[in-house]
C-alpha positions as CSV (number, residue, x, y, z in Angstrom):
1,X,109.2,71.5,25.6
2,X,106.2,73.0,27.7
3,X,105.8,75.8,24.2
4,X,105.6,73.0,21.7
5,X,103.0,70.5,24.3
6,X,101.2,73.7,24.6
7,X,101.4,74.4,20.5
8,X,100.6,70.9,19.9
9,X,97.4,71.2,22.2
10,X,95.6,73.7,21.4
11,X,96.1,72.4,17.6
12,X,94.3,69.3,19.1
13,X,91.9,70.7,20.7
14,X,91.2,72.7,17.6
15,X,90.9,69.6,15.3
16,X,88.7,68.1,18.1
17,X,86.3,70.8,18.3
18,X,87.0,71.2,22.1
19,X,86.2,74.6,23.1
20,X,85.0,74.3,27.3
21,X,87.8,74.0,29.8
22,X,85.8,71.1,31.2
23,X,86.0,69.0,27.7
24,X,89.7,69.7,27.5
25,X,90.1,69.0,31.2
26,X,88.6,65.2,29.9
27,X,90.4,65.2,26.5
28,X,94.1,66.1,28.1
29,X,94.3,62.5,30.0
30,X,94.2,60.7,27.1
31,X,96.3,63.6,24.5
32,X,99.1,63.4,27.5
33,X,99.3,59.6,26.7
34,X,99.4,59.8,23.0
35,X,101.8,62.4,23.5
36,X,104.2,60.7,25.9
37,X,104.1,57.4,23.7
38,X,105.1,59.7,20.6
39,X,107.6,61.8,21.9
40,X,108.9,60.0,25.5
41,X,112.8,59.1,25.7
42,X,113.9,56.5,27.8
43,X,116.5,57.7,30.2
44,X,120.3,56.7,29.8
45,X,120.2,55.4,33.5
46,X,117.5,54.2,35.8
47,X,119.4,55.9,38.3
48,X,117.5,59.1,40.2
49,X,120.1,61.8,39.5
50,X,118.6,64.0,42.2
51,X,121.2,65.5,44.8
52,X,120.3,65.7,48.5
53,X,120.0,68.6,50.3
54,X,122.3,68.5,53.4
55,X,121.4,70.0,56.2
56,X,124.9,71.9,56.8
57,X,124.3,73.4,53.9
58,X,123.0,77.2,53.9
59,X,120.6,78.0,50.8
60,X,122.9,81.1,50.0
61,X,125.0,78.2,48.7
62,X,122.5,76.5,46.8
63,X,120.7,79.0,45.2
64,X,123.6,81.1,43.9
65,X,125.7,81.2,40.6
66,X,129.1,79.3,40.5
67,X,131.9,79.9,38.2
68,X,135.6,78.6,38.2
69,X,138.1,80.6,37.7
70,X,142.3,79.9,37.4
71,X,144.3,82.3,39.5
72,X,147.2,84.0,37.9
73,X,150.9,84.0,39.6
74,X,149.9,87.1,41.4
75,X,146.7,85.3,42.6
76,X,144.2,87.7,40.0
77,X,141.5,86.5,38.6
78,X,138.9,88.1,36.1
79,X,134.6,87.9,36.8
80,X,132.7,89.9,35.1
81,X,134.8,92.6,33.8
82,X,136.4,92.8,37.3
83,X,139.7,92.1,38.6
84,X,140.1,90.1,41.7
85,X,142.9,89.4,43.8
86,X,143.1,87.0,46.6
87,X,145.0,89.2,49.9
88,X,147.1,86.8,52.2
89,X,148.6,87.5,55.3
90,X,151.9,85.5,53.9
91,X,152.9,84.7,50.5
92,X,151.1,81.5,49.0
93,X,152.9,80.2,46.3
94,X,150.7,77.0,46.8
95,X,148.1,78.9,45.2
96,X,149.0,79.9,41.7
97,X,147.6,78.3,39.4
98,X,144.9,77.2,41.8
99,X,141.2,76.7,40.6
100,X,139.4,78.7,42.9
101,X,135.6,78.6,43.1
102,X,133.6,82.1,42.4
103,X,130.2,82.2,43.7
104,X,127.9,84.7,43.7
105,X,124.5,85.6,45.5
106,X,121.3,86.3,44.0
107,X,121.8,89.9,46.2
108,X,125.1,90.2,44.1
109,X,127.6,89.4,46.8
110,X,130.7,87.7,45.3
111,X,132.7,85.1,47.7
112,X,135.8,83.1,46.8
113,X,136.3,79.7,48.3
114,X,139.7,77.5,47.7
115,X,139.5,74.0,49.1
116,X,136.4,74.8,50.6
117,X,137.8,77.8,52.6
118,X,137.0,81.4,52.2
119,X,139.2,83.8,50.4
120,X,139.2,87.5,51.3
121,X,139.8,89.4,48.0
122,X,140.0,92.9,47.1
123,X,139.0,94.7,43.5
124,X,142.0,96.3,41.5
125,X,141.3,99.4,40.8
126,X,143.9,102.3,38.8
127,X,144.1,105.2,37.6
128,X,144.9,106.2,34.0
129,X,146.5,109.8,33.3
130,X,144.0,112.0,34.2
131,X,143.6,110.5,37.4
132,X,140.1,108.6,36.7
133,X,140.2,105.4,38.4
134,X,139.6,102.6,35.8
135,X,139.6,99.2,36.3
136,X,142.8,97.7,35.6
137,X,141.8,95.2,33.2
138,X,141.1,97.7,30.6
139,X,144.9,99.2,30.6
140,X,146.2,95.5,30.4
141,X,143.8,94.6,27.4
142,X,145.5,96.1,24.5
143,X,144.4,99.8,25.3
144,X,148.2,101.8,25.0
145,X,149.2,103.7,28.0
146,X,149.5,107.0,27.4
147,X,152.8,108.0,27.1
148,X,154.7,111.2,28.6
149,X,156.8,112.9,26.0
150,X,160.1,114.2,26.6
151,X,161.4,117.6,25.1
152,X,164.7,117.6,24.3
């Protein structure tokens, strides 16, 4: 929006013959109403959607990056090309299936939170063949696994 007010300005301005900052300073009161009568949408509701800022909450968990994510039957999940999966101390069967929440710092830390509580997790890591450790996600994806042959 702010690229086509400013596109749409200068134009103006242009067409005016405005060339000081202190004309254009005079001319932009009245452009912004000409604008805002032309282009100006009502809004659906009247209500102020604005959310309030609690005090409990830390900004780490505002100004982060949130994702959902399902977890599978062995409580996995996939972010960002990496495989996840939630460690209990007992088995939760509860949980699979569950839609946990994934959210991530601007620093890059990942935290996983079910219900509002903290998971710990751990990354799945294997190793193929040759004993280079590759994420698992890349053997499950359609990539065969090599194969041993047998001499008979």
């Amino acid at each position: 929006m702010f690229k086509t007010l400013q596109d749409r300005l200068v134009k103006e301005l242009t067409l005016k013959g405005i060339s000081s900052i202190e004309a254009a300073n005079l001319y932009l009161v009245e452009y912004v109403k000409k604008h805002n009568a032309k282009f100006a949408v009502e809004a659906l509701d009247a209500e102020d959607a604005h959310k309030e800022v609690l005090l409990s909450q830390k900004p780490d968990e505002i100004l982060c990056y949130k994702a959902e994510r399902k977890l599978t039957k062995n409580l996995e999940l996939s972010y960002e090309g990496r495989i996840l999966q939630i460690t209990t101390d007992r088995p939760s069967y509860a949980m699979r299936g569950a839609k946990v929440e994934i959210i991530e710092g601007l620093k890059g830390e990942v935290r996983i939170k079910y219900h509002g509580k903290e998971l710990d997790y751990k990354e799945l890591l294997v190793k193929d063949h040759q004993g280079r450790i590759i994420n698992r996600k890349t053997l499950t994806s359609g990539a065969a696994l090599p194969s041993k042959r047998i001499r008979t």
